[in-house]
N, C-alpha and C positions, 0 to 999 in steps of 0.2 A: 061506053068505051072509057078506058082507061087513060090516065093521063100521063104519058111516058117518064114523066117525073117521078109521080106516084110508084109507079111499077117499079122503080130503080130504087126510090128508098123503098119499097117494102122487101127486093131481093136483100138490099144490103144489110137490113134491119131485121129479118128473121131469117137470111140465111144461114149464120151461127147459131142461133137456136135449133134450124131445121138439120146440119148436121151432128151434131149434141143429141139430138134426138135417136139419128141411128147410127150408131157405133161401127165401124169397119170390125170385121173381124179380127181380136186381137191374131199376134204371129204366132203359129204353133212352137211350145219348146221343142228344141231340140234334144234329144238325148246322146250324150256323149260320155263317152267312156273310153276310145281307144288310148289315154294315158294308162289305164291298166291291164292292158295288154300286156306292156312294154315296161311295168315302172322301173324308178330311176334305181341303180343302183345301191344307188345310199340306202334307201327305202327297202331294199330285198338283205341290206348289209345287214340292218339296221334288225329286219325281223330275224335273219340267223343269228345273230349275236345274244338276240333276248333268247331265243329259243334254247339254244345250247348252256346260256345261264340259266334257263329253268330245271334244263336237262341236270346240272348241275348241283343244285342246290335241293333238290324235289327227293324227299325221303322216297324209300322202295315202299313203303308199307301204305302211302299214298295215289300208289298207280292201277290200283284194281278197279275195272268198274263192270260192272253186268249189260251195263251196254257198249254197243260198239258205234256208234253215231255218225261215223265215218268212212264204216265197213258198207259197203253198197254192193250191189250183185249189176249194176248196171253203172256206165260211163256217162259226164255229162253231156258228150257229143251225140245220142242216144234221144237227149229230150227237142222238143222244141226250142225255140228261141226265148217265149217267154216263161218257159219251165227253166229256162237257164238262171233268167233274171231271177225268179224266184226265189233257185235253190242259192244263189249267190248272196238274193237280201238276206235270207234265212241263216246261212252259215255269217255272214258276219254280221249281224245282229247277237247270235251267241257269240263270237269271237269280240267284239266291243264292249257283251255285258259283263264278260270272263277279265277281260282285260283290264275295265274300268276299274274291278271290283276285286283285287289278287288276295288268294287265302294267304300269304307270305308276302307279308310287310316289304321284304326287299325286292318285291317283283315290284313294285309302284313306280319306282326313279327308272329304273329300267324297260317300262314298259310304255317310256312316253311317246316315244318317236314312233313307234307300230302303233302306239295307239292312236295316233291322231293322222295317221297315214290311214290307217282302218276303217275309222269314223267319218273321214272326207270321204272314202269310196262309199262304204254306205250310202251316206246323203245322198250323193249325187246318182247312185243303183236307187234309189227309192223314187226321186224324179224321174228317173226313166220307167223304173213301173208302173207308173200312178199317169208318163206319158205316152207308155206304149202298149201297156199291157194293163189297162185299169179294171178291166172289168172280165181278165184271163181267168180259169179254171185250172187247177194244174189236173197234167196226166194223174195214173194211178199210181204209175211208180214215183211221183214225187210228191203227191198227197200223200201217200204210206211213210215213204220218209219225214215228211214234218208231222205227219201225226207221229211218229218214233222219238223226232226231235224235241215233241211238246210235251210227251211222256218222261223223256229222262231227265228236262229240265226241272221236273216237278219229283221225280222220285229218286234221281241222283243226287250224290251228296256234290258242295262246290267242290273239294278236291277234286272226284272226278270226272265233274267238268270243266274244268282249267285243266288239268291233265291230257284230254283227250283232244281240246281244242288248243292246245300250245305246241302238241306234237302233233296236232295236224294242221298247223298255220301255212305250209306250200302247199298243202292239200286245196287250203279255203283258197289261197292266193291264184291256182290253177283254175279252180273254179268261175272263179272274178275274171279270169281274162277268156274263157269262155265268151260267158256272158258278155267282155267287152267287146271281144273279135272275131264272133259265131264262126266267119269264115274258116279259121284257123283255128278252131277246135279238137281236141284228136282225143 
């Protein structure tokens, strides 16, 4: 028999080791996105402004392109939830790389504030994929589309992909709140 003593330092003495040993399950992230649902005005000002100076500045002999990247025969209310997520990392992952990387030098200053409005959504669409949808399949219609999207990245010139995705920046931004607020998708 054990000697009550005994028994009390050996609780007190490896019972922090014995919980050390198994870990509680950390807390699942949460995925949050309803701020782009809704974003702030400034942020929506902020993309019309660059938009209309690209619209402005952007030679005609620059706007041709053989693809249409943004032309879809289906709506994103159409997919799943995590075909939402998807087609939203996807569209702004080119919208971020276009941004980052402008063929006209004077699109750089002007392309701060969407840019880093853009790049936070990203991020944050990426933890939600990776926590809600890690191990998703997209549909056909949205597999077709990124296989489209991974084609013109490689065989379109940058012109006209800055082109295509600066004049469709409410297009991607509709998308994004989608994916934030499936409820109210339309």
């Amino acid at each position: 028999m054990l000697c009550p003593m005994f028994a009390v330092v050996l609780v007190v003495g490896l019972g922090p080791l014995l919980v050390g040993a198994f870990p509680l399950d950390a807390p699942k992230k949460t995925c949050r996105l309803s701020q782009y649902g809704y974003p702030a005005s400034s942020e929506l000002m902020a993309v019309g402004k660059f938009k209309e100076y690209f619209e402005s500045i952007m030679p005609p002999t620059d706007r041709k392109c053989s693809t249409r990247l943004f032309h879809r025969k289906w709506k994103p209310n159409e997919l799943s939830v995590p075909d939402r997520l998807l087609l939203a990392e996807a569209e702004l992952d080119l919208t971020v790389t276009v941004l980052a990387h402008p063929t006209i030098h004077r699109l750089a200053e002007m392309s701060q504030q969407p840019l880093a409005f853009l790049t936070q959504a990203l991020e944050d669409l990426r933890g939600c994929v990776a926590t809600e949808a890690p191990s998703h399949h997209p549909s056909g219609k949205l597999r077709h589309w990124l296989q489209k999207l991974e084609t013109a990245k490689k065989t379109e010139t940058a012109n006209c992909l800055e082109f295509s995705t600066i004049l469709n920046l409410f297009h991607v931004l509709n998308d994004l709140r989608c994916a934030a607020i499936p409820e109210q998708c339309t």
